[in-house]
N, C-alpha and C positions, 0 to 999 in steps of 0.2 A: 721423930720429928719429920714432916712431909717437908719434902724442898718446896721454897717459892714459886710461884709460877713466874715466867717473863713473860714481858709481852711478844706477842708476833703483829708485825704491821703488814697493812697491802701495800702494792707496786702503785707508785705513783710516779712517772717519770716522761719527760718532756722534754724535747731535743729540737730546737727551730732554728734556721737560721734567716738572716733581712738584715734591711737597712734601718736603720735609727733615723725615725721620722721626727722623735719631739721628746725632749727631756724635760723635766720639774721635778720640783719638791714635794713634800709632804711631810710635816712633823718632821722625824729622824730621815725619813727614808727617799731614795730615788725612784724615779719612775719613768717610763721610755713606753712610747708608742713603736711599734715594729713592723716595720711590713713587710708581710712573709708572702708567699706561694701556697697553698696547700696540698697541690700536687700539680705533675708536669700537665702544660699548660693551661693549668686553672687562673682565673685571675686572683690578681694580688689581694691581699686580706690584710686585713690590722689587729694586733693583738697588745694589748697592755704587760708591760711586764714590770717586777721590780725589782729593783737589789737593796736590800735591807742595810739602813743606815751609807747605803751607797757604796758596798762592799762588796767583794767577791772574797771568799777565804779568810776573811779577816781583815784584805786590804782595798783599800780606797783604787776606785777603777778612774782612767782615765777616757772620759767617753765626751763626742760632739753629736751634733746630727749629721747625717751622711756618713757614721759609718757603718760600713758590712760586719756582721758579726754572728756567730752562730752562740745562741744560750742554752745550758740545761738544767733543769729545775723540777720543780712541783706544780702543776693546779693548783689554784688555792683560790675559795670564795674572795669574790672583793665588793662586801654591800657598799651604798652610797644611795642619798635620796634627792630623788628626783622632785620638781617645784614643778608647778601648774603652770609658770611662768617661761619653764626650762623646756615643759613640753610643747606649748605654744610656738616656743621661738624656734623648734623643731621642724614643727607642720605649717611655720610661716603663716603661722596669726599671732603675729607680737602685738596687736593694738588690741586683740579682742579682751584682754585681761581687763582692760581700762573701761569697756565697754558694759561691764557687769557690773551690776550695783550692789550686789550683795558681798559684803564682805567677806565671807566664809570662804569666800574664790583665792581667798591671796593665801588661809593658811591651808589650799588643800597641798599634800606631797604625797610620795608613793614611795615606799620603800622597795629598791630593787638591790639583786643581787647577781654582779657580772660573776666572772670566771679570768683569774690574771693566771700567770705564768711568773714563781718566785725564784729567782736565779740563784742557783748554787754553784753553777762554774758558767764562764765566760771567753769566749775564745774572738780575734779578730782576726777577719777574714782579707782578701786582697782584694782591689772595688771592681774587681774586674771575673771573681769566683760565682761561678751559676747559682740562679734561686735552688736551698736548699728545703723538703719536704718536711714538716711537722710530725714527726712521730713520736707516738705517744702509747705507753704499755701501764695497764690500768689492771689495779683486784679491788673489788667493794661488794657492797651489799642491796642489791635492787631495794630500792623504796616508794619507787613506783612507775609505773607502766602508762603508756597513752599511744594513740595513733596519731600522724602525723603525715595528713594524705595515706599514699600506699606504704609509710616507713614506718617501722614500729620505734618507739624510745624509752628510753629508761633512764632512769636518776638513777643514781650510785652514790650511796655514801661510803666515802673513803678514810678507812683509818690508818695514813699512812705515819711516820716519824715525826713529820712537824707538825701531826693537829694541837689543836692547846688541850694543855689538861685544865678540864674545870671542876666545880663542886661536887661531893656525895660522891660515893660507892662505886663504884664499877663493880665488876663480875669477877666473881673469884678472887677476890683484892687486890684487882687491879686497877688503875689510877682510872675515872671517867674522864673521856675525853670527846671534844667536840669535830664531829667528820667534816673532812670537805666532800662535796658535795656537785658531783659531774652531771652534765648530760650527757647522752650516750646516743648515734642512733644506727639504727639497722636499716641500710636500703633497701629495699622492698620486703622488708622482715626478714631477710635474709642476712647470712655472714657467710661471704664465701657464697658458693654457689647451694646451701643448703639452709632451710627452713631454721629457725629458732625460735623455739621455746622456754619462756620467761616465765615467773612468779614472782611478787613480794618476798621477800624474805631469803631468797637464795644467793650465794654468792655467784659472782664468776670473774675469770679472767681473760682481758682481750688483749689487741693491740690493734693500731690503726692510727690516722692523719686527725689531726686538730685540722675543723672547718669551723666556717661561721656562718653561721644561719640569718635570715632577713625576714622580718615580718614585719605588718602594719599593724598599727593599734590607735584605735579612735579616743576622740574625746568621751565617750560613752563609758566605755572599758576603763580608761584612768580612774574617772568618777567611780565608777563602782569598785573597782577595783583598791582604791584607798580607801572606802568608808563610807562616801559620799553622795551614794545614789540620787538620794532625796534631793541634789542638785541640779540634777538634769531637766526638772519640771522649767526653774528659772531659764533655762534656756529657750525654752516654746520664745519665740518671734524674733531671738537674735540669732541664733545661728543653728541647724542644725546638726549633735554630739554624735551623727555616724558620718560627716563628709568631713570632720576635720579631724585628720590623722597624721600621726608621724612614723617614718622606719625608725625599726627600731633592729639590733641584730643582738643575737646568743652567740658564747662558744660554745663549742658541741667537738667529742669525738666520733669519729665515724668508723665504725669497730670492721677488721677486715681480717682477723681470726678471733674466735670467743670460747672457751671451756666455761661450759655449767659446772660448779662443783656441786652436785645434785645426787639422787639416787632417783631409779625409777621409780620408787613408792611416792617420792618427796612430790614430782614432776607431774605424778596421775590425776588427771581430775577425779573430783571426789563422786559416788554413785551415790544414785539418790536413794535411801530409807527403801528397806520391803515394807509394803504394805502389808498389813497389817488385819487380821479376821474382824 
């Protein structure tokens, strides 16, 4: 009789510390706004994080705002949908909602998906302790690749300890489970002061500083981007869907050493077919 297989998971681990900017509820669970540093003197950043049922180790934490604390935890997806109405009041057209006659306006939403930070231990600091660095030591599975200006980035799915196990089969009979799911990015495609090379489907393992990223995104982009395209017609003589925009911001890690688990056959690009007589 062959032994079982176990599972092996990846490195998902995340160490920040800040000040507790906002605390609420949620169902079971707590949640805190944090404003951290991302590295020496960067400016200040905000990250979501939570303690599950309001807990650390089992026990009920004692937390206000304003205090200093260092967390560490997991990444973990955190979806939530956005309203037509949420993004409006974003890019500071709250009245144009009212403005549209067609009803299809009030049920458009968008489904997004941030990145929080799930705490496993908790530590308080003294209010007078330096902004501490965000570091972050990641293994996953590239799912895909895109440029980003002169940066290269990468999704990572993560199978570390806490994904959920869901339905059907896994591999080898092991339990299916659903990844969290990182951005990643390489400054000038680089890690370290050396070039990096990626594909689909390869694993690797970094380490580097949780940053947050900032971009704009118009009323255009939402519309299409929910389903909606066919919306943007009604808009001809109220308002035009590329000047009204709101910031929006990702978490991202910013990888600052990185191992390909790869081989050089895996890495090669492929040659093209001999022709043929």
């Amino acid at each position: 009789m062959t032994a079982k297989r176990s599972e092996r998971f990846d490195i998902n681990r995340c160490i920040v510390g800040g000040l507790v900017q906002k605390i609420w509820d949620y169902e079971d669970d707590i949640f805190l706004r944090l404003a951290f540093q991302p590295g020496d003197g960067e400016k200040q950043r905000y990250l979501t994080v939570r303690l599950p049922q309001g807990m650390v180790n089992g026990t009920l934490v004692s937390l206000q705002p304003g205090m200093n604390i260092r967390v560490s935890g997991y990444l973990a997806d955190s979806p939530y949908i956005e309203t037509l109405a949420e993004f409006l009041r974003d890019a500071r057209k709250n009245g144009l909602l009212n403005r549209l006659e067609n009803d299809k306006f009030q049920a458009v939403h968008l489904e997004r998906v941030g990145t929080r930070l799930d705490a496993l231990e908790l530590e308080f600091l003294t209010p007078d302790h330096p902004p501490l660095p965000a570091d972050v030591q990641l293994q996953g599975i590239v799912t895909r690749l895109w440029e980003s200006g002169v940066h290269l980035m990468a999704r990572l799915a993560v199978y570390d300890p806490y994904t959920q196990v869901i339905s059907g089969n896994g591999k080898r009979g092991l339990p299916r489970r659903k990844p969290h799911y990182i951005s990643v990015r390489f400054r000038g495609g680089k890690v370290g002061d050396q070039d990096i090379t990626l594909k689909k489907g390869v694993r690797i393992r970094l380490n580097g500083r949780l940053q947050i990223r900032f971009y704009r995104e118009t009323l255009r982009e939402v519309l299409v981007r929910s389903g909606n395209a066919t919306l943007v017609g009604d808009l001809e003589g109220i308002v035009d869907p590329d000047e009204v925009s709101a910031v929006r911001d990702s978490v991202l890690v910013e990888a600052h050493a990185a191992i390909v688990l790869a081989s050089v056959q895996r890495m090669a690009e492929p040659q093209p077919a001999a022709a043929t007589a």
